[in-house]
Each structure stands twice: as C-alpha cells, then as structure tokens.
C-alpha positions as CSV (number, residue, x, y, z in Angstrom):
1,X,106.0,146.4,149.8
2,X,107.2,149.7,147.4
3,X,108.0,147.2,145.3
4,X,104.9,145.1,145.1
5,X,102.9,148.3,144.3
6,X,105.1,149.2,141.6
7,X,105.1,145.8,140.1
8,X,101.2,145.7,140.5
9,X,100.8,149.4,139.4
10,X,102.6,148.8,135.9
11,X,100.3,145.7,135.4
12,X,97.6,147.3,135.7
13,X,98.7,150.1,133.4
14,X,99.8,148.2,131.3
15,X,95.9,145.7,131.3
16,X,94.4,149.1,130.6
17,X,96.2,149.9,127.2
18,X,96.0,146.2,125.9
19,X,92.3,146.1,127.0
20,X,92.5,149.9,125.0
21,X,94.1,148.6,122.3
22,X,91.6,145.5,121.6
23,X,88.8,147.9,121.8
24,X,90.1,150.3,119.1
25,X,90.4,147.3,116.9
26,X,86.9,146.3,117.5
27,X,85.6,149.8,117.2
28,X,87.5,150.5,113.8
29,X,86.1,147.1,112.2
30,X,83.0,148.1,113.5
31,X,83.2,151.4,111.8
32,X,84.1,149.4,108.8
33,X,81.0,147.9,109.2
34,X,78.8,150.7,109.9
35,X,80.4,152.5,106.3
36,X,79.5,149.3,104.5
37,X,76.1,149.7,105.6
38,X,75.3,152.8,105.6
39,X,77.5,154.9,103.0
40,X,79.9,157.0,105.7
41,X,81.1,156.9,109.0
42,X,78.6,157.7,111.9
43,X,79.4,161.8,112.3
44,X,78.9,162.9,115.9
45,X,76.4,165.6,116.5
46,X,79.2,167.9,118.1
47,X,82.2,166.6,115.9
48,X,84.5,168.5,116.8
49,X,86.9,165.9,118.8
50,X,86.0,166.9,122.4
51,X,83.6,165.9,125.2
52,X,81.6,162.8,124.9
53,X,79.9,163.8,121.9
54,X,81.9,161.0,119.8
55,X,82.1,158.1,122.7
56,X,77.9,158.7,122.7
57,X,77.8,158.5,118.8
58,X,80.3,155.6,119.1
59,X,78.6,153.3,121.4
60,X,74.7,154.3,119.4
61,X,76.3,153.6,116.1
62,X,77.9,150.3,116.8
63,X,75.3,148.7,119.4
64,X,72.3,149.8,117.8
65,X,71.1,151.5,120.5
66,X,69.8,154.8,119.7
67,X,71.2,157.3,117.1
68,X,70.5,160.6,118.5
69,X,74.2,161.8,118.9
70,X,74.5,160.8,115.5
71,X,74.2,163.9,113.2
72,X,71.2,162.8,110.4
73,X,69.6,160.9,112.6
74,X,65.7,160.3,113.6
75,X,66.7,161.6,116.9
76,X,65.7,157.8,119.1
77,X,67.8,158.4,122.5
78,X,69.4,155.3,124.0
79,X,67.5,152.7,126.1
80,X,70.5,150.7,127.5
81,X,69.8,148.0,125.1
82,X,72.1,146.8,122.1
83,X,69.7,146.6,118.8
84,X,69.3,143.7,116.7
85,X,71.7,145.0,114.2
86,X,74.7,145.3,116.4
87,X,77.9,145.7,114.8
88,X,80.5,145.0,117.6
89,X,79.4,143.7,121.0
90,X,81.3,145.5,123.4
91,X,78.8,144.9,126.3
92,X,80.5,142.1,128.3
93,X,84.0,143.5,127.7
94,X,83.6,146.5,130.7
95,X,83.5,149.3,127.4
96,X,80.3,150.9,127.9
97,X,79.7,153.5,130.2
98,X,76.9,155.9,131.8
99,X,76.5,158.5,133.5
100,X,73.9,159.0,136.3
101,X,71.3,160.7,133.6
102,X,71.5,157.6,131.8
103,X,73.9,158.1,129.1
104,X,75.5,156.0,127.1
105,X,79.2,156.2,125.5
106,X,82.1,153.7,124.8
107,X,85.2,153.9,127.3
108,X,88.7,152.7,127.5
109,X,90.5,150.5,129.5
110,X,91.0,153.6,132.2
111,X,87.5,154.1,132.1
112,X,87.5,157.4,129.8
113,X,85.4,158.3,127.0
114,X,87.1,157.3,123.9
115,X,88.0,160.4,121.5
116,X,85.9,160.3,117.7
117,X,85.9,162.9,115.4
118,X,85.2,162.0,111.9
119,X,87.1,163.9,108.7
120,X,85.0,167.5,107.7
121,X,85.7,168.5,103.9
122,X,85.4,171.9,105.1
123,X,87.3,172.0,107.9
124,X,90.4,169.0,106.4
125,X,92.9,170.5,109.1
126,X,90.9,169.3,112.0
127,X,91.9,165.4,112.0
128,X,95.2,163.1,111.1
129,X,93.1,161.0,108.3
130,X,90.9,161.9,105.7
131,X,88.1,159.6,107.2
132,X,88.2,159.9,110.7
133,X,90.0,160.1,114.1
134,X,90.0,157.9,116.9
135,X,92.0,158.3,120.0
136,X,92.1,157.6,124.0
137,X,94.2,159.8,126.1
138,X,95.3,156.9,127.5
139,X,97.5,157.5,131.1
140,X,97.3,161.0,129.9
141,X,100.7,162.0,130.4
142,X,104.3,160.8,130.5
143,X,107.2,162.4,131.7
144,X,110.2,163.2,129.3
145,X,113.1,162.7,130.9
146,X,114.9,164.3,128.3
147,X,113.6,168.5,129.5
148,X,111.6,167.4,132.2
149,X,108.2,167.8,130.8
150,X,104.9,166.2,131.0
151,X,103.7,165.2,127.3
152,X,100.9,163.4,126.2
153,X,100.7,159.9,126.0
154,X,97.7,158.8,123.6
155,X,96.7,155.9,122.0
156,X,95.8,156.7,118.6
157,X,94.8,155.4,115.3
158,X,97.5,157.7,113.3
C-alpha cells in the first residue's frame, strides 16, 4: 500500500509540472502576442514579483478580460468572461483561478498563482531577463541531500 501512494504521489507531481510546463509555453507565446499588439509586455500594477498582482495581470492580459491590474490601463475589472480578442485560451485547461471576491489570476498545475514581473529600466537588478520574469514555485521545495537543506524548486523561464 506505501508503495502504491508513492508510485501515485510522484505521478501526480510529476502531472503537475508537465501541466506547469505547457502553461508557461502558452503564456509566453501569448505574451508574444500581446507585445506584437500592443508595443510591450502587459506590466502588473504591483510589479514587483510577489502576490498575485502578476497571475491577475496575466490571466486580464491574455483572456481579454479586464485590464485593471494592468498598469496604463482604463481601469475595467474582470467579469469572468474571456474577451473577443483572446490571445491564449486557458479556460478549459484547469489554469484560471478565483478567489471568493471574484478575482481572477492564472495558476499552475499545483493550483498556485503563477509568478510575473516584467523588466523595470530603473530598477534592471530586479529580474533574470531584460523583458520579463515568469516563474511557478512549483513543489516549492526539495531537499539536498548533499547538506541536508531545503532549497527551492521553481520552474522558471531563465
């Protein structure tokens, strides 16, 4: 029966990051999309790489659903509806999540709020690429068995 679990546990992981994964690649064409379109990458009202700030902006950016986490914008909240000018459909693939206020972001396969921080000229420490950042913690963290610490284990586009 230990066995079983384990066998099930590390499939389920391992659904997770490939379902993590396939998002990423959806969400950085889409971004390459949205850049096409509109001149730059949608920029988060709190860009600073934490909270849900950039999983909001994300999921209003790509499904055309809103654009009031998206700093420049007319300030429409999110109705729960993708827009006509949808640039990934991410609906039916189990990647959008709310909250109970009704609040709308894009989530990994472990049900998290993806990670988004786009590149700040004045601030050019604060990401890996000069255009933006996009990352899921993933399981969070693994354990080295090399000095027996806990390090993170993200899933990244650097």
């Amino acid at each position: 029966m230990g066995l079983s679990m384990a066998i099930i546990s590390f499939a389920q992981g391992k659904a997770a990051e490939d379902k993590t994964r396939g998002a990423m690649s959806a969400i950085k064409a889409g971004l390459e999309r949205y850049k096409v379109r509109n001149g730059e990458y949608p920029e988060p009202m709190d860009n600073n790489g934490s909270g849900t700030s950039g999983a909001i902006a994300l999921y209003q950016a790509l499904l055309d659903d809103g654009d009031d986490e998206i700093f420049g914008g007319p300030n429409n909240p999110s109705d729960g509806r993708a827009g006509e000018e949808m640039l990934v459909d991410l609906l039916g693939k189990g990647l959008v999540g709310d909250d109970e206020s009704g609040i709308f972001y894009l989530k990994d396969g472990y049900d998290r709020p993806f990670m988004y921080q786009v590149y700040d000229p004045e601030n050019p420490d604060a990401t890996n690429q000069s255009t933006y950042d996009l990352w899921s913690y993933g399981t969070d963290k693994e354990r080295n068995k090399t000095n027996k610490t806990n390090e993170p284990k993200w899933i990244k586009n650097w």
